[in-house]
MIDOSE-1310 file (N, C-alpha, C; in nm, 2 decimals, decimal comma, always signed):
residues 67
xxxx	+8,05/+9,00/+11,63/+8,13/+9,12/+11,64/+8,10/+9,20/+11,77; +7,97/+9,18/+11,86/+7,97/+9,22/+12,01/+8,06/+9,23/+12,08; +8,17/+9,10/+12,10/+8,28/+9,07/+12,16/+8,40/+9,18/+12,14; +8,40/+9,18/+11,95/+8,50/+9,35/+11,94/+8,45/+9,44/+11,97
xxxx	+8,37/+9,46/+11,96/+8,26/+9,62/+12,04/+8,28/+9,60/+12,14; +8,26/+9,50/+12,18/+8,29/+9,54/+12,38/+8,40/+9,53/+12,44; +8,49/+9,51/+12,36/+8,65/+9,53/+12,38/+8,75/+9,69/+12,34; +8,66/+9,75/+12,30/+8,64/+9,87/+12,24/+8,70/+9,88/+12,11
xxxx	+8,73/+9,78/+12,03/+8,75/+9,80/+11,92/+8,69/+9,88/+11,82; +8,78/+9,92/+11,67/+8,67/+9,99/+11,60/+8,65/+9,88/+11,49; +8,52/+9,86/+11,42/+8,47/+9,80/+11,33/+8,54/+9,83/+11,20; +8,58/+9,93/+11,21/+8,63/+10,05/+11,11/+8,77/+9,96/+11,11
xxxx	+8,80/+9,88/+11,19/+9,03/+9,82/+11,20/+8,97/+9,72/+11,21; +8,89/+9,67/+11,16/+8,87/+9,49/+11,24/+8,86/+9,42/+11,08; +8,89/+9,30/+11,05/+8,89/+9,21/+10,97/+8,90/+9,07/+10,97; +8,77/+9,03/+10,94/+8,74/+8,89/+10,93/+8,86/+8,79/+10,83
xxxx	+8,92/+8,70/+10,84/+8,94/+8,63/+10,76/+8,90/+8,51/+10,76; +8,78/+8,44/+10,66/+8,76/+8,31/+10,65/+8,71/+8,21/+10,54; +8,71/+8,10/+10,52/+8,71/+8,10/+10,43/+8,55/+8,02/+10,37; +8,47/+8,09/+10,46/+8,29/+8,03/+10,42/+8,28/+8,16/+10,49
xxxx	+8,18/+8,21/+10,38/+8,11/+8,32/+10,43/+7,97/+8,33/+10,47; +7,99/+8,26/+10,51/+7,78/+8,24/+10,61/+7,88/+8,25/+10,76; +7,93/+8,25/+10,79/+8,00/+8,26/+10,93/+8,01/+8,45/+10,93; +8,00/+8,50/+10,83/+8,05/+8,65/+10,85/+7,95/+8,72/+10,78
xxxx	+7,83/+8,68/+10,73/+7,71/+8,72/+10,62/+7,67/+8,83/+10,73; +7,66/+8,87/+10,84/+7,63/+8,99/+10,89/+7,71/+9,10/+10,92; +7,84/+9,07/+10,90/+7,93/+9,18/+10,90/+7,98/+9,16/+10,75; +7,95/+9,13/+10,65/+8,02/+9,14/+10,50/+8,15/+9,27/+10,53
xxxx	+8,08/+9,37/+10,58/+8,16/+9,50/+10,52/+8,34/+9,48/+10,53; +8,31/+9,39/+10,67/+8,48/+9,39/+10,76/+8,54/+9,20/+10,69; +8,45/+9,15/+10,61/+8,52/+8,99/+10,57/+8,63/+9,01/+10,49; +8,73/+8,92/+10,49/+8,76/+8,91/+10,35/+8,73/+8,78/+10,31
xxxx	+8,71/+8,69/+10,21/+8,69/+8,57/+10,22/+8,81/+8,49/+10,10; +8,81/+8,37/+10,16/+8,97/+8,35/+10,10/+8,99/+8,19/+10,04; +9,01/+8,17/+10,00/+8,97/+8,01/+9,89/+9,06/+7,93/+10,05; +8,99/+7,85/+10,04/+8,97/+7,71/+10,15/+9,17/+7,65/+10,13
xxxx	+9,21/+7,69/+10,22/+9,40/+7,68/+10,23/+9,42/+7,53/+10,30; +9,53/+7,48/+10,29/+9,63/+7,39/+10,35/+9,78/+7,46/+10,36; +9,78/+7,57/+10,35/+9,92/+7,62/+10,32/+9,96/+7,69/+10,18; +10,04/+7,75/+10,15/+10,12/+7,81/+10,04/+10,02/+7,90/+9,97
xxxx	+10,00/+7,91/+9,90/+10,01/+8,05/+9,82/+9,90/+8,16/+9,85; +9,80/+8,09/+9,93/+9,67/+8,16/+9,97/+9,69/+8,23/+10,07; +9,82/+8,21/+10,17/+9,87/+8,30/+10,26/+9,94/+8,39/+10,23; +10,07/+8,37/+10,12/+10,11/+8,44/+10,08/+10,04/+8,55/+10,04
xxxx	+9,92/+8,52/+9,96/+9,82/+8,65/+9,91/+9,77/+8,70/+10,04; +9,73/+8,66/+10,10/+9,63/+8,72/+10,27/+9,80/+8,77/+10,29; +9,89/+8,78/+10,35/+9,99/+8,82/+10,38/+9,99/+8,98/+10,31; +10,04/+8,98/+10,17/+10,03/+9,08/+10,13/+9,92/+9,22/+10,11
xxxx	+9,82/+9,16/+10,11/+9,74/+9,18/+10,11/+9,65/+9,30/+10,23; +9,75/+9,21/+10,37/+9,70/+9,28/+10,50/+9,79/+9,37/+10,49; +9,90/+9,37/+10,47/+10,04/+9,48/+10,45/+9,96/+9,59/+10,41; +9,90/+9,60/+10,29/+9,80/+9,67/+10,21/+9,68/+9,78/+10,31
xxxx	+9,65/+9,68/+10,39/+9,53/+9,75/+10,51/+9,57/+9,82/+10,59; +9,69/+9,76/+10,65/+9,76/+9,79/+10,74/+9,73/+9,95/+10,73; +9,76/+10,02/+10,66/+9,76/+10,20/+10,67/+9,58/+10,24/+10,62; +9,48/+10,17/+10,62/+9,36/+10,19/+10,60/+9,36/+10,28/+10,72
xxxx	+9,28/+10,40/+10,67/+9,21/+10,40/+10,81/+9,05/+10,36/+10,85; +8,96/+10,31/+10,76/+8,86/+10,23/+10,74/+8,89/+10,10/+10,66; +8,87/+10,00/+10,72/+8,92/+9,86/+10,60/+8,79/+9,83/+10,54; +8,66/+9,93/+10,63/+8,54/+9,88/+10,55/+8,52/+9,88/+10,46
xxxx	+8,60/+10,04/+10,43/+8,58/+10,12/+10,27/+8,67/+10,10/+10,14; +8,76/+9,95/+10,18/+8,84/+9,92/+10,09/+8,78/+9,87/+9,99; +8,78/+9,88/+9,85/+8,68/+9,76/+9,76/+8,71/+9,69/+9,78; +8,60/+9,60/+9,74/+8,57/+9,45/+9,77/+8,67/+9,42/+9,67
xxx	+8,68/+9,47/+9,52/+8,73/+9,37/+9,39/+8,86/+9,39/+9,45; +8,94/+9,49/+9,58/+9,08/+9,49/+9,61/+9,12/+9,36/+9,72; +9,03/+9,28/+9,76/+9,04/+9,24/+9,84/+9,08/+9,08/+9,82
């Protein structure tokens, strides 16, 4: 996450999507983690989903169980 920091991003709008979480186990707060895709319905959900964040103004502080 140095790279978004030094891009001036805020940690506070940033969001991980992936789907093994040992790649993101140090920023948990900003992951979302998402069942292992080939296509169809697991985007569909990440799709809706980000619609959802979209007006966060912390995505940190979204619960986890919403995610």
């Amino acid at each position: 996450m140095d790279k978004v920091k030094n891009k001036g991003l805020k940690l506070a709008q940033v969001i991980i999507v992936d789907d093994s979480p040992e790649k993101a186990r140090s920023n948990y707060g900003n992951a979302l983690y998402i069942a292992p895709f080939e296509g169809g319905e697991e985007l569909k959900y990440l799709y809706e989903y980000m619609l959802r964040l979209k007006e966060a103004e912390n995505v940190r502080a979204v619960e986890a169980k919403d995610r």
